[in-house]
N, C-alpha and C positions, 0 to 999 in steps of 0.2 A: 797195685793199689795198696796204700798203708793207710792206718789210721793212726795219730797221735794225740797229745794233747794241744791246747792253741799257743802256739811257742812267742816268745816277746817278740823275737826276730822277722817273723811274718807278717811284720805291721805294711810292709810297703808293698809286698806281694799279696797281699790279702785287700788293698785299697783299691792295686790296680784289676786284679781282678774284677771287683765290686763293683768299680767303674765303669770296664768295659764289659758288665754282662748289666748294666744298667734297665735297658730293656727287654732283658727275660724272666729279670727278678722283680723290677718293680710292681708288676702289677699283683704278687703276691705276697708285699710286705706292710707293715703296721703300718697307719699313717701316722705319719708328724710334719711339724710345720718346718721343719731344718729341710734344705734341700739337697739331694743327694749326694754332691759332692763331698760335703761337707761329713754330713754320716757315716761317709765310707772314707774318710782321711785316715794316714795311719793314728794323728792322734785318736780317733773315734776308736781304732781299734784296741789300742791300747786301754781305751777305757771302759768299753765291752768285755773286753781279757779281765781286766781286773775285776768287774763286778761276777762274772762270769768261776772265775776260780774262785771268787768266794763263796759264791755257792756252791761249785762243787766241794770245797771245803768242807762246811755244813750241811754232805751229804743229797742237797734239791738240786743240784744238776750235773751231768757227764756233757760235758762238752769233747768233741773229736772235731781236730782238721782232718781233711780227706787228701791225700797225696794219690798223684796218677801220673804213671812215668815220673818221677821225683818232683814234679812240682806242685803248688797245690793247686787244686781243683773244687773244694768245697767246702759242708762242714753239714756235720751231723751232732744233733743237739737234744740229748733226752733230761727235759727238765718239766718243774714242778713234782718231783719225786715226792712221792708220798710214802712212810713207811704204816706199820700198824695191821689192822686188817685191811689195808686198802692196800699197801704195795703196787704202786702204780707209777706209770711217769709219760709224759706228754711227748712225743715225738717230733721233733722239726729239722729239715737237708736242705740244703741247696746246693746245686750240682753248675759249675761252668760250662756255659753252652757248647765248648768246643768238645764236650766228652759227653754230652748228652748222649742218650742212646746206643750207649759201649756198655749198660748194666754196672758204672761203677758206683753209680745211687743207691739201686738195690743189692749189691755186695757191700757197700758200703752199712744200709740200714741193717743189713743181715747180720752182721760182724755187730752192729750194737744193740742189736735185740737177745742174742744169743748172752751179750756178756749180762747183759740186763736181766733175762732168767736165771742165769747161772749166777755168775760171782755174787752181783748184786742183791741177787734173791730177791726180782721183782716179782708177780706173780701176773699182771697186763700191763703194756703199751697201748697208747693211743694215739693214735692222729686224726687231726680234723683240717679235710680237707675241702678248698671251695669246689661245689656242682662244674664250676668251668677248666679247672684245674685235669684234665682226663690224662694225660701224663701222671700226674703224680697218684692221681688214683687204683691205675693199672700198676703203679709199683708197689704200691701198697697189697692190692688183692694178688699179682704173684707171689708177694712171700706172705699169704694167708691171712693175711688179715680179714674181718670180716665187718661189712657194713651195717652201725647199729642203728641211724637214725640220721633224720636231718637238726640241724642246729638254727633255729631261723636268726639271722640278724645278729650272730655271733659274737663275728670282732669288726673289729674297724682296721680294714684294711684298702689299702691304695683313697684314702679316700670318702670311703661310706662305711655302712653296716654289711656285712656279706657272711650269707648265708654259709652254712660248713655242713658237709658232713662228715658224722662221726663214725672213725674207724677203729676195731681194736683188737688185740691178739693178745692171746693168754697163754700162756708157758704151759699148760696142757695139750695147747691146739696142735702141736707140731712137736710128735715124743725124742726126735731124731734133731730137732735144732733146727731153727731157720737156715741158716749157711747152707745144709745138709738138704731142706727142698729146694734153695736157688739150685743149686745143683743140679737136681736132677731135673729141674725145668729148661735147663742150657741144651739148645739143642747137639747133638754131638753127632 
């Protein structure tokens, strides 16, 4: 598993994917009135890309593709960075069904919470995850996070209003590094 940044060239790999994991992802994505094809074109992505490195540009997001066996697989996303006393940033993955439950998710988030305490010098991650969502919540509390509350009526996603709950982990909570407890939670 690698992580990189969103390369221009992955527009047509990054579609088809999109495409055919349509229904593992839709039911946990913002709503809009574009239909899915369409949002997942390569132009789509290219245009994602671009607002996407601009923010990372000005510091409010790390965007990562996710590679698994050299081809991509997903994409881990720590945005709305906040610096100041708050030092914080918003957590978001999506994982290709075909590698689902191989852990390259939570290797995946591991590898960018770590650089997010470190290099980055965040000081918490967040993720808000929907009550339905029990995959991604289990990935979340094996690499430590901890559940702070529910969020009612959150965002608008697939659709409605849905509820989230709110997860987060603080570069105190884990003095060895996230990477470092996926680890030893691997059974061997």
């Amino acid at each position: 598993m690698e992580l990189h940044p969103l390369w221009r060239r992955d527009a047509g790999e990054w579609s088809r994917l999109r495409l055919a994991n349509q229904n593992w992802l839709s039911p946990w994505e913002p709503t809009t009135g574009v239909p899915w094809p369409e949002r997942h074109s390569p132009s789509a992505y290219r245009a994602m890309r671009a607002v996407v490195a601009r923010r990372a540009r000005l510091g409010a997001s790390l965007p990562f593709a996710v590679r698994v066996e050299g081809r991509l697989a997903g994409q881990v996303t720590l945005d709305n960075i906040v610096r100041g006393a708050l030092r914080s940033g918003s957590l978001g993955y999506w994982i290709d069904r075909s590698v689902a439950g191989r852990g390259m998710a939570s290797l995946a988030v591991a590898l960018v919470c770590d650089h997010a305490f470190g290099e980055v010098g965040l000081h918490r991650v967040e993720a808000d995850i929907r009550p339905e969502n029990l995959p991604s919540q289990r990935l979340v509390e094996r690499l430590g996070f901890q559940r702070e509350g529910l969020r009612r009526r959150y965002l608008d996603i697939d659709g409605d209003w849905r509820d989230h709950y709110s997860y987060a982990l603080l570069a105190e909570d884990l003095p060895g590094g996230v990477l470092t407890h996926w680890r030893r939670r691997i059974p061997g």
